[in-house]
N, CA, C and O atoms as a CHARMM CRD file, in Angstrom:
* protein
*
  348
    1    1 UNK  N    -19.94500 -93.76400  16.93100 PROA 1      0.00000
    2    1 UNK  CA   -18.66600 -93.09100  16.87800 PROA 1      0.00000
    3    1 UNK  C    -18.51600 -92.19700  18.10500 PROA 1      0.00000
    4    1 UNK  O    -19.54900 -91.66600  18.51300 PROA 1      0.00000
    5    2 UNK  N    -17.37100 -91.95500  18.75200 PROA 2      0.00000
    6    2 UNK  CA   -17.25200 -91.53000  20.11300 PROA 2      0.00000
    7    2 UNK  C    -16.49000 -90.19100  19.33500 PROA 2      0.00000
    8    2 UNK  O    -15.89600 -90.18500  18.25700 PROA 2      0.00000
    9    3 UNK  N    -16.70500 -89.20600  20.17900 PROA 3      0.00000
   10    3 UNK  CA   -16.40300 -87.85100  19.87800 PROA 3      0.00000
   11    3 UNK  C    -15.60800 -87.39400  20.70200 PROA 3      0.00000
   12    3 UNK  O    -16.05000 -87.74400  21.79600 PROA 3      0.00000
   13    4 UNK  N    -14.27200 -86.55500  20.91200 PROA 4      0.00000
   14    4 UNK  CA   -14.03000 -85.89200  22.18300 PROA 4      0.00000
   15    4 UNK  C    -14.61400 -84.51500  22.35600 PROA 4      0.00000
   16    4 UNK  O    -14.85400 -83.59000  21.58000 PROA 4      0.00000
   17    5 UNK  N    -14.77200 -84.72900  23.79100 PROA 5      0.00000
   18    5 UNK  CA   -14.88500 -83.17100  24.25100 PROA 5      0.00000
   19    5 UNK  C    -14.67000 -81.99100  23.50200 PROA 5      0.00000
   20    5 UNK  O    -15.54900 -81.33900  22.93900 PROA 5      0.00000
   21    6 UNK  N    -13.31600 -81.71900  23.52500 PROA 6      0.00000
   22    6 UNK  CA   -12.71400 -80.32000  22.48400 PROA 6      0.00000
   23    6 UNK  C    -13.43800 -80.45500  21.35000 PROA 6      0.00000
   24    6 UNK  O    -14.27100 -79.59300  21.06800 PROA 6      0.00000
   25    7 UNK  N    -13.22300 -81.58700  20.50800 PROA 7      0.00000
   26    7 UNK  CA   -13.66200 -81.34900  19.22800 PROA 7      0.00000
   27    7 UNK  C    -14.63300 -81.43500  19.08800 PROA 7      0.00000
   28    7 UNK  O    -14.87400 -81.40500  17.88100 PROA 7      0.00000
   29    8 UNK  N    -15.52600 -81.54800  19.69700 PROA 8      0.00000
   30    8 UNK  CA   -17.30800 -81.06400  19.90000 PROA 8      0.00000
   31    8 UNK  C    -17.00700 -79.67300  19.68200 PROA 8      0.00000
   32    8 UNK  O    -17.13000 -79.03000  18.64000 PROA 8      0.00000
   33    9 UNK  N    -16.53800 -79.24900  20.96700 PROA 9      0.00000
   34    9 UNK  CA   -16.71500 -77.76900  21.73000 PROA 9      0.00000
   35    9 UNK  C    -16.12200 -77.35900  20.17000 PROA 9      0.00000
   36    9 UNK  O    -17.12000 -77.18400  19.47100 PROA 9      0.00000
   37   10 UNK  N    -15.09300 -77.17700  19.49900 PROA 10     0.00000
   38   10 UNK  CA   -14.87100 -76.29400  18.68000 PROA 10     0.00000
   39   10 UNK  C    -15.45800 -76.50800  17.45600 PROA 10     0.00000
   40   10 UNK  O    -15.51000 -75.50800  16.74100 PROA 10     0.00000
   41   11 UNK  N    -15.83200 -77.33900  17.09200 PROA 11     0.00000
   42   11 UNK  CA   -17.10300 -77.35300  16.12000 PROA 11     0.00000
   43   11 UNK  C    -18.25300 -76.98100  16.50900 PROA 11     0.00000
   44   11 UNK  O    -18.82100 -76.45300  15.55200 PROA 11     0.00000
   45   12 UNK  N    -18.82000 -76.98200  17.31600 PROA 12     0.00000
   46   12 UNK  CA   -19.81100 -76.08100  17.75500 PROA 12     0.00000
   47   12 UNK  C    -20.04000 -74.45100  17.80600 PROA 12     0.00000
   48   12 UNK  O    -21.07600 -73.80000  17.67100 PROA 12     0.00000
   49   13 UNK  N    -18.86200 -74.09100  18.02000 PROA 13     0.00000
   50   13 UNK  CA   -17.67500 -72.59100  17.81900 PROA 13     0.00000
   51   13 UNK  C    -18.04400 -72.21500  16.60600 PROA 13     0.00000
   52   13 UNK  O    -18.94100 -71.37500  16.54300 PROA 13     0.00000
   53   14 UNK  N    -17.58400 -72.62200  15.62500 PROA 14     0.00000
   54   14 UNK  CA   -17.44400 -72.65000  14.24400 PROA 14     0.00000
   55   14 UNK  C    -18.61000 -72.66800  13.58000 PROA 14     0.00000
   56   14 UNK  O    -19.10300 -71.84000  12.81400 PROA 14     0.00000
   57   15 UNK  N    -19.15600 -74.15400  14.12400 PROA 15     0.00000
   58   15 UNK  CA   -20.53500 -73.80300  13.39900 PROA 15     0.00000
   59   15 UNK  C    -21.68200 -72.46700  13.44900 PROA 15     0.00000
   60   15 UNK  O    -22.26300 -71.85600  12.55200 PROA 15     0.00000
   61   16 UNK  N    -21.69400 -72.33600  15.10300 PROA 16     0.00000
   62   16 UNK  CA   -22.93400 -70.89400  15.64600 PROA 16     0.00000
   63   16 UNK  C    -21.85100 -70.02700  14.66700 PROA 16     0.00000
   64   16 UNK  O    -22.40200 -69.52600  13.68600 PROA 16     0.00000
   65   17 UNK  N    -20.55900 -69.80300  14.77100 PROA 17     0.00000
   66   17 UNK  CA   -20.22900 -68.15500  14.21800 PROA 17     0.00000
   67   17 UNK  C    -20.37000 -68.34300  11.94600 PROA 17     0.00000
   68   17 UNK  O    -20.61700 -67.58300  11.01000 PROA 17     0.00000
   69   18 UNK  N    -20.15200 -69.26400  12.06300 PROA 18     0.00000
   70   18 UNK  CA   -20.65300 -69.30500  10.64300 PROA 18     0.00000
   71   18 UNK  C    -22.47800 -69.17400  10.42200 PROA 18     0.00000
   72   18 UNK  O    -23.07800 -68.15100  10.09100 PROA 18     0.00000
   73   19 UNK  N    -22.96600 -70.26800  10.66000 PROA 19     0.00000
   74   19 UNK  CA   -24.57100 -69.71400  10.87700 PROA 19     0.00000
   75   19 UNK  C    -25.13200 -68.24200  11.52300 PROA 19     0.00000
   76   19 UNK  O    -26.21400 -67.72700  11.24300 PROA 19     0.00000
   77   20 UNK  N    -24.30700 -67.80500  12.28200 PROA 20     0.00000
   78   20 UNK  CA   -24.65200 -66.74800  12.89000 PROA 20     0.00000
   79   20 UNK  C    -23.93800 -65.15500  11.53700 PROA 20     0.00000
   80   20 UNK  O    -24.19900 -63.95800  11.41600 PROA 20     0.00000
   81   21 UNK  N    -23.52300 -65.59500  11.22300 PROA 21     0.00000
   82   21 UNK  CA   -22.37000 -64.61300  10.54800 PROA 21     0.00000
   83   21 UNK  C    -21.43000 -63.78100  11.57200 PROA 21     0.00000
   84   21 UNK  O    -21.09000 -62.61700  11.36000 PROA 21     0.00000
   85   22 UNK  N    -21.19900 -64.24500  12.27300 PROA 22     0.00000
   86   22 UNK  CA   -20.15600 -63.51500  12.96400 PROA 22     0.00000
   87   22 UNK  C    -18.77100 -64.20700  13.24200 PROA 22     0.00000
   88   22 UNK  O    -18.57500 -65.40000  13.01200 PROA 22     0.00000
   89   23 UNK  N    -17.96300 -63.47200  13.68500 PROA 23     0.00000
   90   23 UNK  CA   -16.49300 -63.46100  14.10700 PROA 23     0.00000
   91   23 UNK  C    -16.48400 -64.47200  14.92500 PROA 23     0.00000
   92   23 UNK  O    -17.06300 -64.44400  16.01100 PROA 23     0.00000
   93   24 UNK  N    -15.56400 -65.86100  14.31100 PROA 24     0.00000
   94   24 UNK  CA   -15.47800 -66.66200  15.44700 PROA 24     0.00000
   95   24 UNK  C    -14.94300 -66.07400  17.03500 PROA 24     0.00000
   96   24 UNK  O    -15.13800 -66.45600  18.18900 PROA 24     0.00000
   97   25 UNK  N    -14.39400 -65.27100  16.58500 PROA 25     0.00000
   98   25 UNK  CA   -13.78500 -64.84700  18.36200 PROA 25     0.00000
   99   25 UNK  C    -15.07100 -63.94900  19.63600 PROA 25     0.00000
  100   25 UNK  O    -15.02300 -63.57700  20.80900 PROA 25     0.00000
  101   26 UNK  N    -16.16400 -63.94000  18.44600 PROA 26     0.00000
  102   26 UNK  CA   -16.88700 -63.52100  19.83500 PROA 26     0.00000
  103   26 UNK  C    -18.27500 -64.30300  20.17800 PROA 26     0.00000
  104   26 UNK  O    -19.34100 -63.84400  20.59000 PROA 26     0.00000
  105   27 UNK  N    -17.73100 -66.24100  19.73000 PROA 27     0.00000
  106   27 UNK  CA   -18.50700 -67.23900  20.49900 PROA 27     0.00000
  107   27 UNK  C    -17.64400 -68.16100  21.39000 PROA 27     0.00000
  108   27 UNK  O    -16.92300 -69.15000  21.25900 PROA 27     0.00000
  109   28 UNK  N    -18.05200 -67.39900  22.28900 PROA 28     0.00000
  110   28 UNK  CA   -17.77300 -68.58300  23.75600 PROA 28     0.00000
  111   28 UNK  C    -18.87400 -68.92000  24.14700 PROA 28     0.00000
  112   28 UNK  O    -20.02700 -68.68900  23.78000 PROA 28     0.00000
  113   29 UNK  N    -18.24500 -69.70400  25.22300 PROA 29     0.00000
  114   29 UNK  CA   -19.41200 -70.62700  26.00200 PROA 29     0.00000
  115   29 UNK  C    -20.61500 -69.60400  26.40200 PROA 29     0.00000
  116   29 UNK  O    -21.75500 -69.91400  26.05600 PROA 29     0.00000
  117   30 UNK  N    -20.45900 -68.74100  26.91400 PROA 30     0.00000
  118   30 UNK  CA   -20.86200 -67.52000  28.25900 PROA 30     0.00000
  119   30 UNK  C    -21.44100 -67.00700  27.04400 PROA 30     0.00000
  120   30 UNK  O    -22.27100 -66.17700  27.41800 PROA 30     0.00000
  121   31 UNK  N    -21.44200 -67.06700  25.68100 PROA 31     0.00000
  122   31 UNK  CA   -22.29300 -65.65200  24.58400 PROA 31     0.00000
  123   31 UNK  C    -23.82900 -66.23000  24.47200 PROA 31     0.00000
  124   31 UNK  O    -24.30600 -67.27900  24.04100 PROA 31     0.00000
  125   32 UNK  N    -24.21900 -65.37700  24.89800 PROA 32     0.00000
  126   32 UNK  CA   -26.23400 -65.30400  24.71100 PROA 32     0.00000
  127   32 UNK  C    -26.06500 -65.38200  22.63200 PROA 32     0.00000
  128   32 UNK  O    -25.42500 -65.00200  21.65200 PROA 32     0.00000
  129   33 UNK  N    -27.23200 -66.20000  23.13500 PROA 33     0.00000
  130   33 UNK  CA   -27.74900 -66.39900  21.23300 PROA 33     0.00000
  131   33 UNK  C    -28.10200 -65.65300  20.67200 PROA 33     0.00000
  132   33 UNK  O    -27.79400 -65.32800  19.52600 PROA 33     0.00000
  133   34 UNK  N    -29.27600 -64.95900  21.79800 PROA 34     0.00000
  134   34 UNK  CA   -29.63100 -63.64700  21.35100 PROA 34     0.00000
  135   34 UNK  C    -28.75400 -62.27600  20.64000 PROA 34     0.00000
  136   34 UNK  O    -28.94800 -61.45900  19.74000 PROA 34     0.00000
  137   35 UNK  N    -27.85800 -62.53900  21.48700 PROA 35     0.00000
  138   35 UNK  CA   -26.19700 -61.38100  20.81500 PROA 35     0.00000
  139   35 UNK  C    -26.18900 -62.00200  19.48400 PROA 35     0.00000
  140   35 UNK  O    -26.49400 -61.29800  18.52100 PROA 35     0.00000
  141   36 UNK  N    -25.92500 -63.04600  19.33800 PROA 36     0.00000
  142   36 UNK  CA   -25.55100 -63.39200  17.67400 PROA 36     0.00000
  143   36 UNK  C    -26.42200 -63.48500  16.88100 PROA 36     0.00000
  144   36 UNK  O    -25.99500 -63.99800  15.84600 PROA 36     0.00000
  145   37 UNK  N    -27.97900 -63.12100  16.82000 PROA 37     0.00000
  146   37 UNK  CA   -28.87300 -63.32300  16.14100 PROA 37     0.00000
  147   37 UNK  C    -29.04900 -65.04000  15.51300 PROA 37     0.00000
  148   37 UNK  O    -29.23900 -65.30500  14.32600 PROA 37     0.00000
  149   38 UNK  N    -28.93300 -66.03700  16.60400 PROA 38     0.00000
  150   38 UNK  CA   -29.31600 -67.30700  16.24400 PROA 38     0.00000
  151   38 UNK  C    -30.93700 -67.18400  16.38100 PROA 38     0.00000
  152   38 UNK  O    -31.77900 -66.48400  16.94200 PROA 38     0.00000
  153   39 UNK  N    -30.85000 -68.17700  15.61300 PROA 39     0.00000
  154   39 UNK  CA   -32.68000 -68.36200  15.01100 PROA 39     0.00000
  155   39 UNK  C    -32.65400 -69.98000  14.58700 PROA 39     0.00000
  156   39 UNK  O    -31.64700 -70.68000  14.48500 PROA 39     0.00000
  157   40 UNK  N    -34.42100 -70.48500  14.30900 PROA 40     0.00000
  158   40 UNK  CA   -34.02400 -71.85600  14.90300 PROA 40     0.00000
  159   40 UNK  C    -33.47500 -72.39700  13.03900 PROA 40     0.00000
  160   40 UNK  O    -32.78800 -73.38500  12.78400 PROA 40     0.00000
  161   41 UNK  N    -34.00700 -71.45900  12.07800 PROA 41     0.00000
  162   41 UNK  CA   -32.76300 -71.72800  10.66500 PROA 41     0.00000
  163   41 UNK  C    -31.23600 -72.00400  11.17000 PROA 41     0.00000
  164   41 UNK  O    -30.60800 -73.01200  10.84800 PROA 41     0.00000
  165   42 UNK  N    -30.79500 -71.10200  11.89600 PROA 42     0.00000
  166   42 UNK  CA   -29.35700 -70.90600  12.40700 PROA 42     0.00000
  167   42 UNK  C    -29.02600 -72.22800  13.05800 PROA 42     0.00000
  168   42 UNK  O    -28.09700 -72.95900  12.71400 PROA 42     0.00000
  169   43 UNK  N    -29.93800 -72.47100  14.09400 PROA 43     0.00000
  170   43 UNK  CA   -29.94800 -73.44800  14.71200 PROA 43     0.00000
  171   43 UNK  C    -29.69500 -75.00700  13.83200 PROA 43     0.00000
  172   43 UNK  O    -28.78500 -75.75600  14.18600 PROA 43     0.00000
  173   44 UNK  N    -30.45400 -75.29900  12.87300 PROA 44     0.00000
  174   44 UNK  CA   -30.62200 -76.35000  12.19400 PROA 44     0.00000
  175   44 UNK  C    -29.20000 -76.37400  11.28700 PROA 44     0.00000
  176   44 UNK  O    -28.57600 -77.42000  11.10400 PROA 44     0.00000
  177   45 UNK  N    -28.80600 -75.15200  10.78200 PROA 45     0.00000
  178   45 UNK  CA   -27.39800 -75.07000  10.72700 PROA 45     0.00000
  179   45 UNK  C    -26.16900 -75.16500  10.98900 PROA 45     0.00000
  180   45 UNK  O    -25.12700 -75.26000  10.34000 PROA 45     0.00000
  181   46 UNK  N    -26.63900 -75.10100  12.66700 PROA 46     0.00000
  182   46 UNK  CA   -25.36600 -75.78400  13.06000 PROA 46     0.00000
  183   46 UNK  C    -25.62400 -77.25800  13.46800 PROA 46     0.00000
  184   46 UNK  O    -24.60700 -77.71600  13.98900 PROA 46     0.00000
  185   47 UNK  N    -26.24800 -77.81100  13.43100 PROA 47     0.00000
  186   47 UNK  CA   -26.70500 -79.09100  13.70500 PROA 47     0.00000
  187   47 UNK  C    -26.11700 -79.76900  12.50600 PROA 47     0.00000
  188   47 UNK  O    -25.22700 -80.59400  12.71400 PROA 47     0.00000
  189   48 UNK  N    -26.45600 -79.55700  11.42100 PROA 48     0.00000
  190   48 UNK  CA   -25.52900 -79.81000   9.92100 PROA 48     0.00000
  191   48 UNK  C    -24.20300 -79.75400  10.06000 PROA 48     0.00000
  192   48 UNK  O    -23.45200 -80.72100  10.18400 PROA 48     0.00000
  193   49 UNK  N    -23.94400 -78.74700  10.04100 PROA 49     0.00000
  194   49 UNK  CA   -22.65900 -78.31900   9.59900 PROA 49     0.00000
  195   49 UNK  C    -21.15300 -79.47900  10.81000 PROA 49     0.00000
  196   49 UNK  O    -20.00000 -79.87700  10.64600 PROA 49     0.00000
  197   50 UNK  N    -22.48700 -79.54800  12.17900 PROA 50     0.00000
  198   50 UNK  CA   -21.20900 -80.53500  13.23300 PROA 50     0.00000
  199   50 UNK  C    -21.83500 -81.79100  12.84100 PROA 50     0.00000
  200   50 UNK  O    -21.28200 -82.77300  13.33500 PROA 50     0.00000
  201   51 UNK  N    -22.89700 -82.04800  12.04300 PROA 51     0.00000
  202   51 UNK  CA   -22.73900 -83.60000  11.60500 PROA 51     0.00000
  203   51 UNK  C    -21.88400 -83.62400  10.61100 PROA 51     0.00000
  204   51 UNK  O    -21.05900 -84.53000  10.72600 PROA 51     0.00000
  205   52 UNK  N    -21.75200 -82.86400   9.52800 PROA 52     0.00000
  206   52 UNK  CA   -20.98700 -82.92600   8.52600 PROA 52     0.00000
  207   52 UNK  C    -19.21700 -83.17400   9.30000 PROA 52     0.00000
  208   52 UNK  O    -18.38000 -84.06700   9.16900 PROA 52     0.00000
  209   53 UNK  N    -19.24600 -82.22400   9.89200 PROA 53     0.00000
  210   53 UNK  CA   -17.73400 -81.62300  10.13400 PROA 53     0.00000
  211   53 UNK  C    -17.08700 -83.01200  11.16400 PROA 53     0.00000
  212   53 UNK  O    -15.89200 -83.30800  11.17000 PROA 53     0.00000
  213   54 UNK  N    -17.90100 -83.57100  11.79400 PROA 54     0.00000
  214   54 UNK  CA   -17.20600 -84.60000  12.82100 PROA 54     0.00000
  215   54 UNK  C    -17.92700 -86.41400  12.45600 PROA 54     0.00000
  216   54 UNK  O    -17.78100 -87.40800  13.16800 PROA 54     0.00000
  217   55 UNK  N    -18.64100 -86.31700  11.20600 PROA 55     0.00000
  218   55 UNK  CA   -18.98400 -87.25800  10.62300 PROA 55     0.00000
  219   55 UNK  C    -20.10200 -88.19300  11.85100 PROA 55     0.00000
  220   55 UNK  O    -20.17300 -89.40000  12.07900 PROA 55     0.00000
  221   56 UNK  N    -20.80100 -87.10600  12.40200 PROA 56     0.00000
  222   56 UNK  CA   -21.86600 -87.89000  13.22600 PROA 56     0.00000
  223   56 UNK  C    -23.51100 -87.74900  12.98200 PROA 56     0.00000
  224   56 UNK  O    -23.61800 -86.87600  12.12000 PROA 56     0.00000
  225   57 UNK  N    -24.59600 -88.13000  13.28700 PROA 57     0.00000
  226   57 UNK  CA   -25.66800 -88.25200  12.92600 PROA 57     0.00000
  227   57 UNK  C    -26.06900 -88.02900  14.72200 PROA 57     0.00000
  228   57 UNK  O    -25.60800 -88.50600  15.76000 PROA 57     0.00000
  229   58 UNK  N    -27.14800 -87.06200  14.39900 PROA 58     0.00000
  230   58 UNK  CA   -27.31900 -86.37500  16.31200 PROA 58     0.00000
  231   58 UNK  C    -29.04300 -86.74000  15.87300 PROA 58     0.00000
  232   58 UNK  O    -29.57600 -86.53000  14.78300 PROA 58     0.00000
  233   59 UNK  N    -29.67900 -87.35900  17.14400 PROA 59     0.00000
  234   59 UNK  CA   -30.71100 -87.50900  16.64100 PROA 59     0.00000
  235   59 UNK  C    -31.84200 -86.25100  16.47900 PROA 59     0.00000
  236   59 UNK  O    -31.73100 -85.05000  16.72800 PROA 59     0.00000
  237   60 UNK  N    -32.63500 -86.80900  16.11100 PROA 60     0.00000
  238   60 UNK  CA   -33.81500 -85.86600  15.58800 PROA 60     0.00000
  239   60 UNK  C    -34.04500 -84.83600  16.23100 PROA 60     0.00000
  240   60 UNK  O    -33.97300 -83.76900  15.62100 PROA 60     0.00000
  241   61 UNK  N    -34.37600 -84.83600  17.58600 PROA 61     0.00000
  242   61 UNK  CA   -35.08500 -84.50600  18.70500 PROA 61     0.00000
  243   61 UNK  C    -33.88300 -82.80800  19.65100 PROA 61     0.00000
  244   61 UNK  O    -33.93000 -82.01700  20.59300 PROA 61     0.00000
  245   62 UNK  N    -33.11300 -83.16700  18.60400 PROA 62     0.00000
  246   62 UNK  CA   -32.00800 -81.93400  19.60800 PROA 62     0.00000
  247   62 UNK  C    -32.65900 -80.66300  19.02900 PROA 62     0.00000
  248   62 UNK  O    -32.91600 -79.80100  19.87000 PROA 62     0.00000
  249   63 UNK  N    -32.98600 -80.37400  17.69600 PROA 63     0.00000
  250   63 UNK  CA   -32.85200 -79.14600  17.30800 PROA 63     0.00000
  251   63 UNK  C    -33.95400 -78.77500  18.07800 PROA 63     0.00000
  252   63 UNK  O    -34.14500 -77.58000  18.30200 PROA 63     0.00000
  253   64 UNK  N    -34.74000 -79.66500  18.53500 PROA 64     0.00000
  254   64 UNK  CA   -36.03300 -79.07000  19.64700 PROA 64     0.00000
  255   64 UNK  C    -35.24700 -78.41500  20.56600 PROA 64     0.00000
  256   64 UNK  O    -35.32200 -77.18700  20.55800 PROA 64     0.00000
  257   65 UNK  N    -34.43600 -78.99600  21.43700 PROA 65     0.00000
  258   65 UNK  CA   -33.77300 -78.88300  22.31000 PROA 65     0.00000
  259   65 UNK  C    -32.84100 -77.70600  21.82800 PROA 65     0.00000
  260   65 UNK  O    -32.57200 -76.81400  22.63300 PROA 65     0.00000
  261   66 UNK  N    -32.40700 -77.67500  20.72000 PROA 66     0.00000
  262   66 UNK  CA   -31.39200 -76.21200  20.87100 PROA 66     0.00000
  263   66 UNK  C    -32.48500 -74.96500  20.58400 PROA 66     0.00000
  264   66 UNK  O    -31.79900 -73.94300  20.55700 PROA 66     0.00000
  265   67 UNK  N    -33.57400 -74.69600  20.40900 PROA 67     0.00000
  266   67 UNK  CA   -34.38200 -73.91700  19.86400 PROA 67     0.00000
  267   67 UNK  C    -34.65400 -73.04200  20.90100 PROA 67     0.00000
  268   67 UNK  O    -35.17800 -71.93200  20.80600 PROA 67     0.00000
  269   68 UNK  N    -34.04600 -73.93100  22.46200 PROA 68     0.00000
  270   68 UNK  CA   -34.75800 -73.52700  24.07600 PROA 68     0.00000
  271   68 UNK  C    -33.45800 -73.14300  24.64000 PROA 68     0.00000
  272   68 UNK  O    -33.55800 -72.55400  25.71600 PROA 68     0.00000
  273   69 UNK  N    -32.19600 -73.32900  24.17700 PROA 69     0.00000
  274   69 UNK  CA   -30.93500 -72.78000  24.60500 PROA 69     0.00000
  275   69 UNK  C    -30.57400 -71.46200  24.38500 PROA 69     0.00000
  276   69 UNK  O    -30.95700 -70.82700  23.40200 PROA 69     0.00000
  277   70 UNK  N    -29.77000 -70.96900  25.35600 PROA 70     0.00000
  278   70 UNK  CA   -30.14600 -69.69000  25.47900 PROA 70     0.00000
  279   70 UNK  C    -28.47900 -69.26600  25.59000 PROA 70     0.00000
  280   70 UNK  O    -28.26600 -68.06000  25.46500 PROA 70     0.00000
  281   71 UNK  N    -27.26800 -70.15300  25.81500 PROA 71     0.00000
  282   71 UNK  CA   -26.05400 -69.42600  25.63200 PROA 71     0.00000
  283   71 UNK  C    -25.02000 -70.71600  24.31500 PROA 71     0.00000
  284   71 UNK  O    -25.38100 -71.82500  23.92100 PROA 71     0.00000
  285   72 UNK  N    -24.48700 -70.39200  24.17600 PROA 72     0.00000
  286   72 UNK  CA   -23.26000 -71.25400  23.41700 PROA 72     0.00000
  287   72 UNK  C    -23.31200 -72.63500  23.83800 PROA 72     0.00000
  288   72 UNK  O    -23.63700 -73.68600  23.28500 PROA 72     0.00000
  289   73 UNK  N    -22.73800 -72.19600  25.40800 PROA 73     0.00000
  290   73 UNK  CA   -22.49000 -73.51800  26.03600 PROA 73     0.00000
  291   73 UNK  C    -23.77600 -74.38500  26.69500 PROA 73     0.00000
  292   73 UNK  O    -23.59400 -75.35500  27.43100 PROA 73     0.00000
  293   74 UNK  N    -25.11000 -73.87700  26.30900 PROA 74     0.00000
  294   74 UNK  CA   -26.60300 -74.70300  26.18400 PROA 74     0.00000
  295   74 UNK  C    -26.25100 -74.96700  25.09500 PROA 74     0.00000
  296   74 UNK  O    -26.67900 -76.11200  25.24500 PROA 74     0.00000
  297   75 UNK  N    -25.80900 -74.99100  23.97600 PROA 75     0.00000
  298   75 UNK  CA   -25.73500 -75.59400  22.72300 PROA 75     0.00000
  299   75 UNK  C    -25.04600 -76.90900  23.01900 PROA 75     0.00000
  300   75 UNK  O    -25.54300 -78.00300  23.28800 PROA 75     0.00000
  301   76 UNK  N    -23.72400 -76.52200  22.90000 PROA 76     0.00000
  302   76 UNK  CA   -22.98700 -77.76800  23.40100 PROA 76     0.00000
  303   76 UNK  C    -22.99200 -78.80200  24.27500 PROA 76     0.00000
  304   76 UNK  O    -22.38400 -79.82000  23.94400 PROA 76     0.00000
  305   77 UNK  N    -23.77600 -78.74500  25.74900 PROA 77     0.00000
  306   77 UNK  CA   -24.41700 -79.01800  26.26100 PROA 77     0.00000
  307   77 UNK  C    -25.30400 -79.83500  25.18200 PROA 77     0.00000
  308   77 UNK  O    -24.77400 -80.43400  24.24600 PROA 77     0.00000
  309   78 UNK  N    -26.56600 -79.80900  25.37500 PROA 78     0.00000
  310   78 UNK  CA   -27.53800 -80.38100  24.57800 PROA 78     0.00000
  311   78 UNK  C    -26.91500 -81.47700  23.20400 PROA 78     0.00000
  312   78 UNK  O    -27.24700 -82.58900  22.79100 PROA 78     0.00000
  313   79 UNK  N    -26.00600 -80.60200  22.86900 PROA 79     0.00000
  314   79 UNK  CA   -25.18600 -81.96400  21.64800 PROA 79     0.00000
  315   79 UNK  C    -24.26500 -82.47900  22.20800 PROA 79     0.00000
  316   79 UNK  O    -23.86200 -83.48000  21.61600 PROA 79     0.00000
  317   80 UNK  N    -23.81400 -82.26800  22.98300 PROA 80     0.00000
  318   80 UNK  CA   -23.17900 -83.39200  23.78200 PROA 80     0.00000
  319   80 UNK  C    -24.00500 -84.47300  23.93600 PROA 80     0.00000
  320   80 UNK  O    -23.97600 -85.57400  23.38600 PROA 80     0.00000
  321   81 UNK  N    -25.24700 -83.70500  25.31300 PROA 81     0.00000
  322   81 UNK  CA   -26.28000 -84.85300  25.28900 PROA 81     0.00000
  323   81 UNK  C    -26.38300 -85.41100  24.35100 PROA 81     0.00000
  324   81 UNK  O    -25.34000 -86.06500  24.33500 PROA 81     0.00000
  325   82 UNK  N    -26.95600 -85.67400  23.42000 PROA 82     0.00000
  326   82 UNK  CA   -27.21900 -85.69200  22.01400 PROA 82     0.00000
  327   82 UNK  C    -26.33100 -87.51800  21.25300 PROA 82     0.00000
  328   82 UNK  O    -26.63600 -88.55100  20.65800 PROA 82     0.00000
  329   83 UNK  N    -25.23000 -86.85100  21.82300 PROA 83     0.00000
  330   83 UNK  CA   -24.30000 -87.59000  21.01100 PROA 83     0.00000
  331   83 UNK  C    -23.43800 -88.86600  22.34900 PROA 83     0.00000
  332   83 UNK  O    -22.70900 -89.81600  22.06200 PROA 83     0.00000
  333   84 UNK  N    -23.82800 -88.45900  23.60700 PROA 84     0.00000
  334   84 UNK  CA   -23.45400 -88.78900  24.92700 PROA 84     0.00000
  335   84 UNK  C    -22.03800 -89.00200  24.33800 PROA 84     0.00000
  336   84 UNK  O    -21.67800 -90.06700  23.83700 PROA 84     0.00000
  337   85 UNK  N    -20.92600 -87.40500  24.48900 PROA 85     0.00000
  338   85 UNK  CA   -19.76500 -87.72800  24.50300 PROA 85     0.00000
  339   85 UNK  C    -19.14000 -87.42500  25.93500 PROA 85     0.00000
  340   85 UNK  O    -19.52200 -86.49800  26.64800 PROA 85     0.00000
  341   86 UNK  N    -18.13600 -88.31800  26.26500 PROA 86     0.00000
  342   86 UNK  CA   -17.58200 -87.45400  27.59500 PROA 86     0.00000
  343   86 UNK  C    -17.38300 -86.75800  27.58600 PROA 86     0.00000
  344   86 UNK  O    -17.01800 -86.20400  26.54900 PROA 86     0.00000
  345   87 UNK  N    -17.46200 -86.02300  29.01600 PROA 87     0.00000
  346   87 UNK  CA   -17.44700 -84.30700  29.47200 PROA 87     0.00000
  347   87 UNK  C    -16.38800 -84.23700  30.02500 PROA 87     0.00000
  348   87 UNK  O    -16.00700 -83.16600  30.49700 PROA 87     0.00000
């Protein structure tokens, strides 16, 4: 299943500020993880929540990969990779 861009990016949004408990308006690309208290629980959470939400299956091997990301847009990034949607 092919994904677009945006609707990656804003499920990804959604997902960190729900896992994170915070205010969607203060995850952008540019927000450190560290600010939102992501953790790699958090992490595996949003990995769920954008398979659920965009009906895709990301393989195994990302939540490694998001565990080492360090802003928003390393998230998205990496599930992009993940899912190889166009950029």
């Amino acid at each position: 299943m092919t994904v677009d861009d945006k609707a990656l990016e804003t499920a990804v949004r959604a997902a960190v500020a729900r896992a994170c408990d915070v205010d969607p308006g203060r995850v952008h690309r540019a927000t450190h993880l560290d600010e939102l208290g992501m953790d790699s629980l958090a992490a595996a959470e949003v990995i769920t929540d954008v398979e659920i939400g965009l009906a895709v299956e990301l393989p195994v091997d990302v939540l490694r990969t998001l565990t080492e990301a360090q802003t928003v847009g390393d998230v998205l990034d990496r599930l992009r990779n993940g899912l190889a949607v166009p950029g």
